[in-house]
C-alpha positions in Angstrom: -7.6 -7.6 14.0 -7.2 -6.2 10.9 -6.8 -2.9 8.8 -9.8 -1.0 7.2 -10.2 2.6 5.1 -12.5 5.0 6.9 -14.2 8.5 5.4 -11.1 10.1 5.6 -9.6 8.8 2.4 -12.6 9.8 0.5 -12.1 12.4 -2.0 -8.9 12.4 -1.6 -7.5 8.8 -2.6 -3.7 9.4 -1.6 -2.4 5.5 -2.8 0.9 5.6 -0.9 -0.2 2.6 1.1 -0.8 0.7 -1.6 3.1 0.6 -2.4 4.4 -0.9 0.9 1.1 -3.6 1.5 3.2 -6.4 1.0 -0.1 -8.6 0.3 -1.9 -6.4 -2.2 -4.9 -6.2 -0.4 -6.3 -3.1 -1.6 -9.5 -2.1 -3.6 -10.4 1.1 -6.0 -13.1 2.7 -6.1 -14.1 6.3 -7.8 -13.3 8.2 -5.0 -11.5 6.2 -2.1 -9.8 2.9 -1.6 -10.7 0.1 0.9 -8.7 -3.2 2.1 -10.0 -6.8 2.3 -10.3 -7.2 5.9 -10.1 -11.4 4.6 -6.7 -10.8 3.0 -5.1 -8.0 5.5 -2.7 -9.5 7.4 -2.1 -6.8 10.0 1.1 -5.9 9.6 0.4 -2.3 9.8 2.8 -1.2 7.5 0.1 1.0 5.4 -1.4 3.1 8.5 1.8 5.2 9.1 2.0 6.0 5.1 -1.8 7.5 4.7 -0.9 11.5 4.5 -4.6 11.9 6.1 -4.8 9.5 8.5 -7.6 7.2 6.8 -6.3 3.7 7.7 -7.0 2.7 11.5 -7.4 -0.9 13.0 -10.7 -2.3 12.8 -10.7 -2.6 17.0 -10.7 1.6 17.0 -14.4 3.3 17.9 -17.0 3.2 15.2 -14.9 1.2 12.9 -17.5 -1.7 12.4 -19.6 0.2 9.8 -16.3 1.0 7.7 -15.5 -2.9 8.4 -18.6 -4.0 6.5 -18.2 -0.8 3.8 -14.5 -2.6 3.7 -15.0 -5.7 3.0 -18.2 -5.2 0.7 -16.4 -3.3 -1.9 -13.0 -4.9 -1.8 -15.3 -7.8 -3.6 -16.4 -5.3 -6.0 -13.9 -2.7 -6.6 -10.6 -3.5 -8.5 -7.7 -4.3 -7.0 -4.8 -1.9 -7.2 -0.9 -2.8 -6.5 0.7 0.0 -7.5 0.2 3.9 -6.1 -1.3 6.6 -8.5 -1.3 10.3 -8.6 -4.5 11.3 -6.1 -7.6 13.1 -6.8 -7.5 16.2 -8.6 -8.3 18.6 -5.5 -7.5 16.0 -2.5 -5.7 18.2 -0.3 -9.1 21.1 -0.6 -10.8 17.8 0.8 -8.1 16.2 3.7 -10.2 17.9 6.6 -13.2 17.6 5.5 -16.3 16.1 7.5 -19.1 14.2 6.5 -17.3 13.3 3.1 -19.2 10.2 3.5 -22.9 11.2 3.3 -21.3 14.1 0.9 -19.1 12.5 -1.8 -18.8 8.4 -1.5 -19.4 6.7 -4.4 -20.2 2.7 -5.0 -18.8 3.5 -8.6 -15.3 1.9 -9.7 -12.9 4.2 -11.1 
């Protein structure tokens, strides 16, 4: 098992996990983060500190695609080890649907 970022954390790129992952295993992109599934070590410590509810386990329903999206651009995307201020906006954007098809972005920061 492991940790992944789903749709939720797009547009809005709250980094408070980032702070308590006591292995550093999360990526930046533009407009989300993701973890490296390879480096997560499960501890869980992250899920309870997303505001919006974007980190799940990758054992919940229809987390395989956001698996794959996971681990893709954790090999791209920066690494980040430090929280940041969120995206201009984020909260207009925390129940949101769709955001994927809408708003994700392959870009880095």
């Amino acid at each position: 098992m492991t940790y992944i970022v789903n749709d939720k954390c797009i547009k809005c790129k709250f980094t408070d996990c980032v702070d308590v992952c006591p292995v550093d295993c999360f990526y930046e992109g533009e407009n989300m983060l993701v973890i490296n599934p390879d480096e997560c070590i499960d501890c869980g410590v992250c899920e309870p500190e997303c505001p919006v509810d974007a980190i799940v386990s990758d054992t919940e329903d229809g987390a395989k695609d956001w698996l794959e999206l996971n681990d893709k651009y954790s090999r791209e995307w920066p690494n980040i080890t430090e929280s940041k201020e969120s995206l201009a906006n984020a909260n207009e954007h925390e129940n949101e649907s769709d955001k994927f098809k809408k708003y994700f972005s392959e870009n880095i920061k």
